[in-house]
C-alpha positions as CSV (number, residue, x, y, z in Angstrom):
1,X,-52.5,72.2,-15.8
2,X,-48.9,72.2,-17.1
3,X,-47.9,72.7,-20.6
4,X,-51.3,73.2,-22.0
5,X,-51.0,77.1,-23.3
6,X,-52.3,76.6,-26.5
7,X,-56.2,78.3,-26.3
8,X,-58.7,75.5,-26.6
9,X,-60.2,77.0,-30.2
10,X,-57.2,76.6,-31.8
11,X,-56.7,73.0,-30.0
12,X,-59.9,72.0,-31.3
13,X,-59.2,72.7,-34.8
14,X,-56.5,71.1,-34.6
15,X,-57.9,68.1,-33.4
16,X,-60.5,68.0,-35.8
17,X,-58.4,68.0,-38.9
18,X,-56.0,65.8,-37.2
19,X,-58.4,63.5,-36.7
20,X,-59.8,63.5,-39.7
21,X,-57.0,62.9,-41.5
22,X,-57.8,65.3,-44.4
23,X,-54.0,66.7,-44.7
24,X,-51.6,63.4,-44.3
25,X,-51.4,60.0,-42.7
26,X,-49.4,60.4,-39.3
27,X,-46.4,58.1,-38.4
28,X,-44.7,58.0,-35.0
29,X,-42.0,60.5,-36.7
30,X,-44.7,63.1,-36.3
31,X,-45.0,62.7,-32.6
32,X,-44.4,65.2,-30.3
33,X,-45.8,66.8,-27.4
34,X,-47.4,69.6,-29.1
35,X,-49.7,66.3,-30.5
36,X,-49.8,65.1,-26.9
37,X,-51.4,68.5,-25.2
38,X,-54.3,68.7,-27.9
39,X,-55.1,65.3,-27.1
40,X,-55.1,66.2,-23.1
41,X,-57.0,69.5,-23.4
42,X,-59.1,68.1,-25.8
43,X,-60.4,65.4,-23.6
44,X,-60.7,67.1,-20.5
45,X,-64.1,67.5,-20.8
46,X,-64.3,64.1,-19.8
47,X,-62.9,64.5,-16.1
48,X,-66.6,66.3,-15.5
49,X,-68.1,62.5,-16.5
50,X,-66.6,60.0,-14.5
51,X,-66.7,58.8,-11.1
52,X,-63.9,58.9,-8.6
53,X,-63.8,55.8,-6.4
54,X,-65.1,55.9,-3.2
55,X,-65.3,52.8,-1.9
56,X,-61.4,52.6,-0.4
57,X,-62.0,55.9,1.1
58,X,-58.2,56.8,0.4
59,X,-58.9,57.1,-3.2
60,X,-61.7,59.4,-2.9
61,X,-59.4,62.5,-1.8
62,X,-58.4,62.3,-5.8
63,X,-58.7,65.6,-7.9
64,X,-61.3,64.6,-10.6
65,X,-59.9,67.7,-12.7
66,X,-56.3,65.9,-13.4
67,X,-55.6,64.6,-16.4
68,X,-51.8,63.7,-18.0
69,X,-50.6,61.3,-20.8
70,X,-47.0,59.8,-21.2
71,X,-45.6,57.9,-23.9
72,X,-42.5,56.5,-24.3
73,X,-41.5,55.5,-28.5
74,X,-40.0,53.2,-30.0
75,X,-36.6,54.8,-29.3
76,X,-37.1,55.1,-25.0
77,X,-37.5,58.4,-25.6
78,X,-40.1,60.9,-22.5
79,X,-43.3,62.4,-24.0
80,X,-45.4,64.0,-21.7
81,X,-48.4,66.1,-21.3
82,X,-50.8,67.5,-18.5
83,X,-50.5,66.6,-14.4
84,X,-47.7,64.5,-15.1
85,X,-46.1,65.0,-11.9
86,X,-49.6,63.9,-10.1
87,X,-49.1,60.7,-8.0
88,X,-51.5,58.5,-8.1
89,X,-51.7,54.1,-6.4
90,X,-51.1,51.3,-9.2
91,X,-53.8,49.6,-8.0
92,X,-54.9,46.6,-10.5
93,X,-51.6,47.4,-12.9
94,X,-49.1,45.7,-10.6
95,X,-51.3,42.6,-11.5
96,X,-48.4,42.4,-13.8
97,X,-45.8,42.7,-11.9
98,X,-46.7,40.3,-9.7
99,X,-47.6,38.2,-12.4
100,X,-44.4,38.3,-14.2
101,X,-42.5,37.6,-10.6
102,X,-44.9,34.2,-10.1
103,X,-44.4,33.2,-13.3
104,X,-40.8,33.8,-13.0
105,X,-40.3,31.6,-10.1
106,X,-42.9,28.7,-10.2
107,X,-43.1,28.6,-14.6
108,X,-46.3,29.4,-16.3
109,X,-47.4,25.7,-16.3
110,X,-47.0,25.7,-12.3
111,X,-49.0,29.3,-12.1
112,X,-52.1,28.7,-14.6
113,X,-52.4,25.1,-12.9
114,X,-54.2,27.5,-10.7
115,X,-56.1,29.8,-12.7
116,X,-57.7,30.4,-16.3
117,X,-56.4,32.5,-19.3
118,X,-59.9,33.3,-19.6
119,X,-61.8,36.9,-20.0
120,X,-65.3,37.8,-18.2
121,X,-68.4,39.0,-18.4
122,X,-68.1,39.9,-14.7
123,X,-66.6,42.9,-12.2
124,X,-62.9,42.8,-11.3
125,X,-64.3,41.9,-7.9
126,X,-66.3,39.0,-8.6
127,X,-66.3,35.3,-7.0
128,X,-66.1,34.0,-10.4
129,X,-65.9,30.8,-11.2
130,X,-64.6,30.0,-7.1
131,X,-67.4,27.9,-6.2
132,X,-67.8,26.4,-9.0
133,X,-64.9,25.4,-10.6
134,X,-63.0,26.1,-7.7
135,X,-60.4,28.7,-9.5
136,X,-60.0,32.1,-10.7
137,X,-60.7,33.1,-14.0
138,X,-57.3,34.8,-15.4
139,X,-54.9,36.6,-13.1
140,X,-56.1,40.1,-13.7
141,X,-59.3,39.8,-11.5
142,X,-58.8,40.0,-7.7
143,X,-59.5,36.4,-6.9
144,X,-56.8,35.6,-9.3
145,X,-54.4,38.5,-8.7
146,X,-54.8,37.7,-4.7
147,X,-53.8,34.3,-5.6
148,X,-50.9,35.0,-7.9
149,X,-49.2,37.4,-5.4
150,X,-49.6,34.6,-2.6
151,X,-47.8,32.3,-5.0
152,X,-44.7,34.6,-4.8
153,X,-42.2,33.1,-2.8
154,X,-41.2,34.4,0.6
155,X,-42.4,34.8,4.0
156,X,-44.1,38.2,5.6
157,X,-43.7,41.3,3.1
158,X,-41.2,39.4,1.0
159,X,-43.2,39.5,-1.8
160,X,-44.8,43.1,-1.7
161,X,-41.1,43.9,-1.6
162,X,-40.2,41.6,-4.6
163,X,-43.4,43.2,-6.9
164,X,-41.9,47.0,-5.7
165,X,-38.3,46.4,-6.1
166,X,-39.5,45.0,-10.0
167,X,-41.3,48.5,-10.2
168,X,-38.3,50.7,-9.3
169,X,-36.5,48.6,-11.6
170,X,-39.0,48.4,-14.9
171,X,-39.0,52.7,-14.3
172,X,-35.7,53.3,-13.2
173,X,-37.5,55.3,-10.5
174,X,-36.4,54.7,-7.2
175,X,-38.1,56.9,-5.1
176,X,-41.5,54.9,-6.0
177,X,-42.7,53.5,-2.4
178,X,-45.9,52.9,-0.7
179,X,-48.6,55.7,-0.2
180,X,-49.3,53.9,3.9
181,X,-52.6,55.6,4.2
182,X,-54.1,54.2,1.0
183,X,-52.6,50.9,2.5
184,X,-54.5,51.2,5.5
185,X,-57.6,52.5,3.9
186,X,-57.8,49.6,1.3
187,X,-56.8,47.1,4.4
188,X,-59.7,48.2,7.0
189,X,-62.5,48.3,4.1
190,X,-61.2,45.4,2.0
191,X,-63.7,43.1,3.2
192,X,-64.9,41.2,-0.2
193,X,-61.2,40.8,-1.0
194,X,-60.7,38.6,2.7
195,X,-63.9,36.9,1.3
196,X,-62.3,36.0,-2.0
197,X,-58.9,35.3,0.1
198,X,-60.6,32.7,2.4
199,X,-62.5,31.2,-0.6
200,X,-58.7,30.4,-2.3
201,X,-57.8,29.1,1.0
202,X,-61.1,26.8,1.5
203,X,-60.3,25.4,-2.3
204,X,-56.9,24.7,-0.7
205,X,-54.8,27.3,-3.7
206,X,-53.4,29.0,-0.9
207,X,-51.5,28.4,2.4
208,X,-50.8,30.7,5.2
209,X,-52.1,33.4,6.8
210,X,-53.8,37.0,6.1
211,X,-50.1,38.3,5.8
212,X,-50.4,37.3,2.4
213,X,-53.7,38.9,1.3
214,X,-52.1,42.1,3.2
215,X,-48.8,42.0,0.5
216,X,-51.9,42.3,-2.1
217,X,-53.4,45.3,-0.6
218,X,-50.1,46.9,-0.2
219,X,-48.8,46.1,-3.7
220,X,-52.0,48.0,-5.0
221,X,-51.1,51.0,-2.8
222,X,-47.5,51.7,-4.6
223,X,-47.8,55.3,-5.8
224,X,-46.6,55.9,-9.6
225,X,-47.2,58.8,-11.6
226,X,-48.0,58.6,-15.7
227,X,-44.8,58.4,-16.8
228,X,-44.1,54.7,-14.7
229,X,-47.3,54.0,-16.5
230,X,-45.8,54.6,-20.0
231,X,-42.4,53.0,-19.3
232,X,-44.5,50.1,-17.6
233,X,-45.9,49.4,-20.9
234,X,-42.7,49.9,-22.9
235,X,-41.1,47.2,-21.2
236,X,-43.8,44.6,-21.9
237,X,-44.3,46.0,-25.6
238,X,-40.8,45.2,-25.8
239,X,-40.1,41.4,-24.3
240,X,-39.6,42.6,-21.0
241,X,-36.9,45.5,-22.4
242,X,-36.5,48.8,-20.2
243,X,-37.0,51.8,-21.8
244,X,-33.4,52.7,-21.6
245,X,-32.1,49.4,-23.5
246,X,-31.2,47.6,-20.4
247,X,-32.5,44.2,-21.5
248,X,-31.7,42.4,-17.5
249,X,-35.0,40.5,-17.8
250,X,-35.5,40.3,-21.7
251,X,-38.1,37.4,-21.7
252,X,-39.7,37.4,-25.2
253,X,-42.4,34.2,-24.1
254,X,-43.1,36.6,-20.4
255,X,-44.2,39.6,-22.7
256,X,-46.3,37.7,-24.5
257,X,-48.4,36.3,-21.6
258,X,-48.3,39.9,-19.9
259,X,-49.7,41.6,-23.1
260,X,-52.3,39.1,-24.0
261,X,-53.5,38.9,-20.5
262,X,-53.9,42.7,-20.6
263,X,-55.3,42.2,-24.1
264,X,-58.2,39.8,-23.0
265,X,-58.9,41.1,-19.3
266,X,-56.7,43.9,-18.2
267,X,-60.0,46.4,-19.0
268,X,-61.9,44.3,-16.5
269,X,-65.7,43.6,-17.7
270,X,-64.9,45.9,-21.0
271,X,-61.9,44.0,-22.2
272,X,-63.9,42.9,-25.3
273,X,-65.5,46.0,-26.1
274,X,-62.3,47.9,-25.3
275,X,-60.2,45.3,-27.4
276,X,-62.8,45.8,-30.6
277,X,-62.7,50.0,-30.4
278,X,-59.0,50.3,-29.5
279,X,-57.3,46.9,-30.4
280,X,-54.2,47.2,-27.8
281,X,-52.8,45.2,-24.7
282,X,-53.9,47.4,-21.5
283,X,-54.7,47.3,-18.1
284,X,-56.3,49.7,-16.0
285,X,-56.4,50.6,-12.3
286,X,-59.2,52.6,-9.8
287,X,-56.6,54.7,-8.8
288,X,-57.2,56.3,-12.7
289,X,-54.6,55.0,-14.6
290,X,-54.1,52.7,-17.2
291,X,-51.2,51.2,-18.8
292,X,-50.8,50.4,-23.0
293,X,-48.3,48.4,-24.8
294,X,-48.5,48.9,-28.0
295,X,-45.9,45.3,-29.6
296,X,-42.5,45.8,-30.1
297,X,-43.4,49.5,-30.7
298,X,-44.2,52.0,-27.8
299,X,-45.9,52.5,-24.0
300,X,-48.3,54.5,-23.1
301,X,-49.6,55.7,-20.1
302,X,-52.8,58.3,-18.7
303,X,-54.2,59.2,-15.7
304,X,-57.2,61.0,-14.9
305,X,-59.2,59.2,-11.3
306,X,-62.7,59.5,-12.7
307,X,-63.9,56.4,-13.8
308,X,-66.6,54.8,-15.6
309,X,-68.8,51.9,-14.5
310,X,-66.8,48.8,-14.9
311,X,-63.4,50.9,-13.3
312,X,-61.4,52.1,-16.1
313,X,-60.2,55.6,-16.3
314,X,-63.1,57.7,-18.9
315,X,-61.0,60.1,-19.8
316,X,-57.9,58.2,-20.0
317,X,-59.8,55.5,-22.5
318,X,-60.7,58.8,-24.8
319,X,-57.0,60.0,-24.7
320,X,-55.9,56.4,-26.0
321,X,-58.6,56.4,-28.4
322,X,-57.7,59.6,-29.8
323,X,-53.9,58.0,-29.9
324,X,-54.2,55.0,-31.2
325,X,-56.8,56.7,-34.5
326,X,-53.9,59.3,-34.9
327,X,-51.4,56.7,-35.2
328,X,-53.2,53.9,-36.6
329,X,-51.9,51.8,-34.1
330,X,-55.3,49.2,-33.5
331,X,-53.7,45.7,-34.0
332,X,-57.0,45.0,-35.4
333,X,-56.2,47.8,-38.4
């Protein structure tokens, strides 16, 4: 594991006095990655407790061992720590994305004509509310994120290409692309998501063909690694600001919608429980990451593949915990 040399005794001394505060009150002027590799090595013991998912089969060849945190401060400025250079698919994070591109085209009004702002009680993969009000829930489950991404505008892989383009563009990282046999794997066992898909087409929200369903499971299959994550939730900390200043799609009103989407069901099934222990806009995906936007302030991002029950990184939620208690950064606080 990179950049973790420090033995793990003195790692956890320093994490317990850090964390209890008994020597000062930390401000973002104290962070380094010194801070950053006692958090990772100190929460490694969780890669041994969680789960790696399975049920795409492409996922499954994950290393439950990795772990890595990024965070990018106030100032646009790289922190890193662990298996940073691990790739890893977005999966349910470029909800976002193609969130932000639908919203773009067709106006919020136009989009959530379609859909709730709501949160759930329920799995990201859940019929919720389809036969029964006839419409998804909020964006951020499948029903609603398959729906979203067939709202983008174009025909064939148009809008996969739109949501990675967007990608490339909010991480000045151009050599992000497709990992093809994820793509495949998710496409061949994605059988609840065609169920959801022909659900939104028998409640007449979507037109056309399975092309579009397949621009969903590709746009899940782009492969990041933790520092995208962290610069991913710069940008919408930061009304829809890069990390480098360049303020192309500066949208105060789109990062608001992004961040309290992610603040009321980007954890899935634990958004409320998550929202009352760590208090910050996020949004997780199977592949093992999760994104954090922490206002007008920072992004943070961590990966580890071993997840809990509802499908949210276990070790990554510990890693943000530790952050957000060492920073005071819980909007709730």
């Amino acid at each position: 594991m990179k950049n973790l040399i420090l033995p793990f005794s003195f790692c956890l001394i320093f994490i317990t006095n850090v964390f209890a505060q008994e020597t000062k009150k930390y401000t973002s002027a104290d962070l380094d990655e010194e801070i950053l590799n006692h958090i990772v090595e100190a929460n490694s013991k969780f890669t041994k407790q969680g789960e790696v998912a399975d049920y795409i089969p492409g996922l499954g060849k994950a290393n439950p061992e990795d772990i890595a945190m990024a965070v990018v401060n106030k100032n646009g400025e790289i922190l890193k720590s662990g298996d940073t250079e691990q790739k890893f698919t977005i999966q349910s994070i470029s909800k976002l994305i193609a969130l932000m591109i639908a919203v773009e085209e067709l106006g919020e009004e136009e989009v959530f004509n379609k859909m709730g702002y709501y949160g759930t009680n329920q799995a990201f993969n859940h019929f919720a509310n389809l036969e029964t009000d006839g419409k998804p829930l909020n964006p951020m489950m499948n029903a609603g994120a398959i729906l979203t991404t067939a709202m983008i505008e174009g025909k064939g892989e148009k809008p996969y290409q739109k949501i990675l383009e967007k990608i490339r563009y909010i991480t000045k990282n151009e050599n992000i692309k497709i990992n093809e046999a994820v793509y495949f794997s998710e496409k061949s066992t994605g059988h609840r998501n065609r169920g959801i898909f022909h659900i939104l087409k028998n409640n007449e929200l979507i037109e056309g063909g399975e092309e579009k369903l397949d621009n969903y499971f590709m746009q899940c299959s782009i492969e990041v690694d933790v520092t995208d994550l962290a610069k991913i939730g710069y940008f919408f900390a930061n009304h829809c600001t890069r990390f480098d200043g360049d303020k192309t799609y500066e949208n105060k009103e789109m990062g608001e919608l992004i961040q309290s989407q992610m603040m009321i069901a980007g954890m899935y099934d634990y958004s409320g429980e998550y929202a009352r222990k760590i208090g910050l806009p996020s949004k997780s995906g199977v592949g093992g990451g999760i994104t954090v936007s922490v206002p007008k302030t920072m992004g943070i991002g961590v990966y580890s593949p071993g997840l809990d029950k509802h499908g949210n990184s276990l070790a990554g939620m510990e890693m943000i915990l530790d952050f957000t208690k060492l920073f005071e950064l819980n909007l709730f606080r």
